[in-house]
C-alpha positions in Angstrom: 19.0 -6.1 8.0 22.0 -5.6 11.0 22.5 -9.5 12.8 22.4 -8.7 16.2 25.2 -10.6 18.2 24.3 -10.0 22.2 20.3 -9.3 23.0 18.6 -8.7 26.5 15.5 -10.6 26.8 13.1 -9.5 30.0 10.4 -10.1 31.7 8.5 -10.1 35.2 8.8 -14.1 35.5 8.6 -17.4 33.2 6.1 -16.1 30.5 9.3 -14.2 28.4 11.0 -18.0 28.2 8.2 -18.7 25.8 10.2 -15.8 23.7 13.2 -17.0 24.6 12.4 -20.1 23.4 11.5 -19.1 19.7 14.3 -17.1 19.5 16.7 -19.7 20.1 15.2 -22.1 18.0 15.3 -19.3 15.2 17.7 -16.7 15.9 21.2 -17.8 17.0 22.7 -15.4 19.3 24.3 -15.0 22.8 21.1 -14.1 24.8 21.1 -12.4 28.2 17.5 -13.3 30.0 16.5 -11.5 33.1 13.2 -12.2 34.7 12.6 -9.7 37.7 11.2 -12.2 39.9 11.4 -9.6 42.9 8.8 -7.4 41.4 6.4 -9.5 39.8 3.4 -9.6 38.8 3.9 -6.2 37.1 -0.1 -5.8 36.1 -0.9 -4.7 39.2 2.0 -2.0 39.4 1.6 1.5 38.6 2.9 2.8 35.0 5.5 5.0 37.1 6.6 1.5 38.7 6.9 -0.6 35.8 8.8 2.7 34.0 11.1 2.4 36.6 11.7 -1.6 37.0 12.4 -1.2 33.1 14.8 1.0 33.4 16.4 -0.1 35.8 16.4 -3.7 33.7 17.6 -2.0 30.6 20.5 -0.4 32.8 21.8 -3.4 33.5 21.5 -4.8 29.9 23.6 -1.4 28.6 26.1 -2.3 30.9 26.6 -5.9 29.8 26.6 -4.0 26.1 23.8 -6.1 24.1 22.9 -4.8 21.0 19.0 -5.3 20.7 16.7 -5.5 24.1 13.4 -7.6 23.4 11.0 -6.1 26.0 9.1 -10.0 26.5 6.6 -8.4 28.7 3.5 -6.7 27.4 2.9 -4.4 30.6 6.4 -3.7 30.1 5.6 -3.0 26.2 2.5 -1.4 26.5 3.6 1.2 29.0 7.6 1.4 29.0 8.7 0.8 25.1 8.6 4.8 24.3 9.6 6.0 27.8 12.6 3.2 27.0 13.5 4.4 23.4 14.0 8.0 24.8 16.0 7.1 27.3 18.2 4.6 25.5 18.2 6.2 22.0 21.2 4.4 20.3 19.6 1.0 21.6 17.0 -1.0 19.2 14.2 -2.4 21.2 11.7 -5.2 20.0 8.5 -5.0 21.8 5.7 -7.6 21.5 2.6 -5.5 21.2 2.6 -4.3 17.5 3.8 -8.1 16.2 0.5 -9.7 17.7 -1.5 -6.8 16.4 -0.6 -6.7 12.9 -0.9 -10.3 13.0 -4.4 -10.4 14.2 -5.5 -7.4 12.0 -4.5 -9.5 9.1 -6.4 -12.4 10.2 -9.5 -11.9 11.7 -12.5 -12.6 9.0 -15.4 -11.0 11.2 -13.3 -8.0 12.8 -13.5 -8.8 16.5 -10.9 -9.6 18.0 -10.4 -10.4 21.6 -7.6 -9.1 23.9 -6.6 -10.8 27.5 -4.2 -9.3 29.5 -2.9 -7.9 32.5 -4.7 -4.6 34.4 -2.1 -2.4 33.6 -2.0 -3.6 30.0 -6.1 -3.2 30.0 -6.2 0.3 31.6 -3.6 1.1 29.2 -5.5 -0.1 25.7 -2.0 -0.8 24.1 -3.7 -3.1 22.5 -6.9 -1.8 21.4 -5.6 1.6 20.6 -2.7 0.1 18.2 -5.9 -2.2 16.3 -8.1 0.6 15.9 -5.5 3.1 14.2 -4.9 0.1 11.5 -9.0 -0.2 11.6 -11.6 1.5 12.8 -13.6 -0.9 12.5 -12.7 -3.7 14.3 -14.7 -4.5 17.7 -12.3 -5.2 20.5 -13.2 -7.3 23.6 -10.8 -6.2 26.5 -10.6 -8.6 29.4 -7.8 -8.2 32.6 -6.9 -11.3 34.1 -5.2 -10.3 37.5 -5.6 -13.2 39.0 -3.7 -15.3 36.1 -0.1 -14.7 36.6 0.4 -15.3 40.0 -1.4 -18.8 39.2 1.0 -19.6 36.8 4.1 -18.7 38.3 2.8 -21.5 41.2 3.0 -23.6 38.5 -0.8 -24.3 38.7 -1.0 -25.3 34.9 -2.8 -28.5 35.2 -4.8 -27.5 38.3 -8.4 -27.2 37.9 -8.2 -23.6 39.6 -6.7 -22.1 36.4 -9.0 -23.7 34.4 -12.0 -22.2 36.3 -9.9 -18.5 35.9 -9.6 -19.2 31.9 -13.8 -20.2 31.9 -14.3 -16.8 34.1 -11.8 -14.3 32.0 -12.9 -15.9 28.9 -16.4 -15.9 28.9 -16.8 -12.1 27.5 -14.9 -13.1 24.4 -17.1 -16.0 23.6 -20.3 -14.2 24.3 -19.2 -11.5 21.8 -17.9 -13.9 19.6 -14.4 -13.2 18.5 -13.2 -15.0 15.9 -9.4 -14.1 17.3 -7.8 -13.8 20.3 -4.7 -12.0 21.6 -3.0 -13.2 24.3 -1.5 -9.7 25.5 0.9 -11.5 28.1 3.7 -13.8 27.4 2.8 -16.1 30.7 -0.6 -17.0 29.1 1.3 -18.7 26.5 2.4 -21.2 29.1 -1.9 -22.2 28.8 -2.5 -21.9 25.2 -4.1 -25.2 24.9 -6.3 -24.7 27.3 -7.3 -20.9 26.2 -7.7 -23.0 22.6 -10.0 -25.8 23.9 -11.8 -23.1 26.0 -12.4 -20.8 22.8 -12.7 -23.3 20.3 -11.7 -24.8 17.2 -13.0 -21.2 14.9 -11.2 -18.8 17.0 -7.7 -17.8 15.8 -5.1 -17.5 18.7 -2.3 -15.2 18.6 0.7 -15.3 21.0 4.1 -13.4 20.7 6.1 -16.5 20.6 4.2 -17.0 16.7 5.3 -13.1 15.7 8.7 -12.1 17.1 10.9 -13.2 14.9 8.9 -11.1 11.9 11.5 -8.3 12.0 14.6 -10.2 12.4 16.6 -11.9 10.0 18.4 -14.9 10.8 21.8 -16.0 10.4 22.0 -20.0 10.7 25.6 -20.2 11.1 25.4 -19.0 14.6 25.4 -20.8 18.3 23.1 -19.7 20.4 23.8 -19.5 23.9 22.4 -18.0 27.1 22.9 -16.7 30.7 20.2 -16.0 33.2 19.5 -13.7 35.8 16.9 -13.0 38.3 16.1 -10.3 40.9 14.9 -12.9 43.6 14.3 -16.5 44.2 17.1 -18.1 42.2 16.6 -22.0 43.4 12.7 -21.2 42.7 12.7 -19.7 39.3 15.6 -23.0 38.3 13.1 -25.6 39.3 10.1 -23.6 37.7 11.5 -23.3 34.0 13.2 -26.2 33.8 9.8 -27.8 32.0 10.0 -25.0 29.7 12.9 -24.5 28.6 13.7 -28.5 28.3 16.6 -28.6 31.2 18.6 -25.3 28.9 19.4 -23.8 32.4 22.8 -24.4 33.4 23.3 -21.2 36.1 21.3 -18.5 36.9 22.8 -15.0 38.8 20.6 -13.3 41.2 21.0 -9.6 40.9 20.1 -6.6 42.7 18.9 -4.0 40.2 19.1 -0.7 42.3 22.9 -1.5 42.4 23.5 -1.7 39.4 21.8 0.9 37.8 24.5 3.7 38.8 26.6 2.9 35.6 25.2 2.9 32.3 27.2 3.5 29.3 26.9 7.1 27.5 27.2 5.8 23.8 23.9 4.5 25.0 21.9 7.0 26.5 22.8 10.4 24.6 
């Protein structure tokens, strides 16, 4: 399997550092990660808004010539990954949906499985559509947390209002009892314990962070190293993933995406 030297890594915010995380740990490379702070949360965008962001995100990434973009966003995956592939047909892309659902198809023992996500992730049934063409059978529970994100990028972890969110979004799941539970956006990893205590002890929990790497192969004699880039908010988003990403941030560029769209390499597009 091709080693990939230079891969874009994007998301709306600080959920796709969970990814990033996992990836350095496991696949050493130089990594470009762009979190479009100026437009999130994308669940509540339109599909012909978070198409565009995207693109415009992937733009950028041709120009700075990576060689794999990880799509760190499920909105972004669930809606943009084909759209993407068509319009940047000599670039591999690694979205998050189908690792987490092969994953979960494989585990669950009584065939429900749970899915939380965004409302553009929800309305789109990424998710549930991708299950149910590997099984007919399972039972999905669907629940949109649109309230989640924005918590979470307030840094709100350890405040009792998320934890009365998680009791609200997850009550459907328990009632129908899944015995599995996607977390169909990267930012929920950031309260994975909780979801976990919330859920219990027999329900499996499935994050992208645990499947990602599945379809790489890594090469150990590798660095990894990393620049950042946001759309908005530069001292903000700093002071926000530090915890995360255990003081890894050394500079961050804030960028203005409608700029620099206009030039996108050819190889990369035709």
């Amino acid at each position: 399997m091709k080693q990939y030297k230079k891969i874009g890594v994007f998301d709306s915010g600080l959920g796709g550092l969970t990814i990033l995380n996992k990836l350095i740990a496991h696949y050493p490379a130089h990594y470009l990660y762009l979190a479009d702070t100026a437009n999130l949360p994308y669940g509540n965008k339109t599909p012909q808004q978070i198409k565009q962001f995207s693109h415009q995100i992937v733009s950028f990434f041709a120009q700075q010539e990576i060689d794999l973009c990880v799509i760190a966003c499920h909105t972004s995956s669930a809606i943009a990954y084909d759209f993407l592939c068509n319009s940047f047909v000599k670039l591999p892309f690694l979205g998050v949906v189908d690792s987490v659902v092969r994953t979960a198809a494989k585990i669950t023992k009584n065939n429900k499985i749970g899915v939380i996500a965004t409302t553009a992730s929800i309305r789109q049934h990424a998710h549930k559509n991708a299950l149910l063409s590997l099984n007919p059978r399972f039972e999905i529970v669907e629940q949109a947390c649109p309230q989640l994100v924005p918590a979470l990028e307030q840094q709100e972890r350890n405040h009792s209002h998320i934890n009365s969110l998680l009791e609200h979004y997850l009550e459907s799941l328990k009632q129908n009892k899944v015995d599995t539970l996607i977390l169909g956006c990267t930012h929920y990893a950031l309260v994975r314990t909780q979801i976990a205590h919330i859920m219990g002890p027999d329900v499996c929990i499935i994050s992208a962070e645990d499947t990602i790497l599945s379809t790489l192969t890594t090469d150990e004699n590798n660095q990894p190293t990393v620049e950042f880039f946001v759309t908005s908010d530069k001292e903000s988003f700093i002071e926000k993933s530090s915890a995360i990403l255990d003081g890894l941030i050394v500079d961050v560029h804030e960028i203005n995406l409608t700029m620099q769209e206009e030039s996108v390499p050819a190889h990369l597009i035709i």
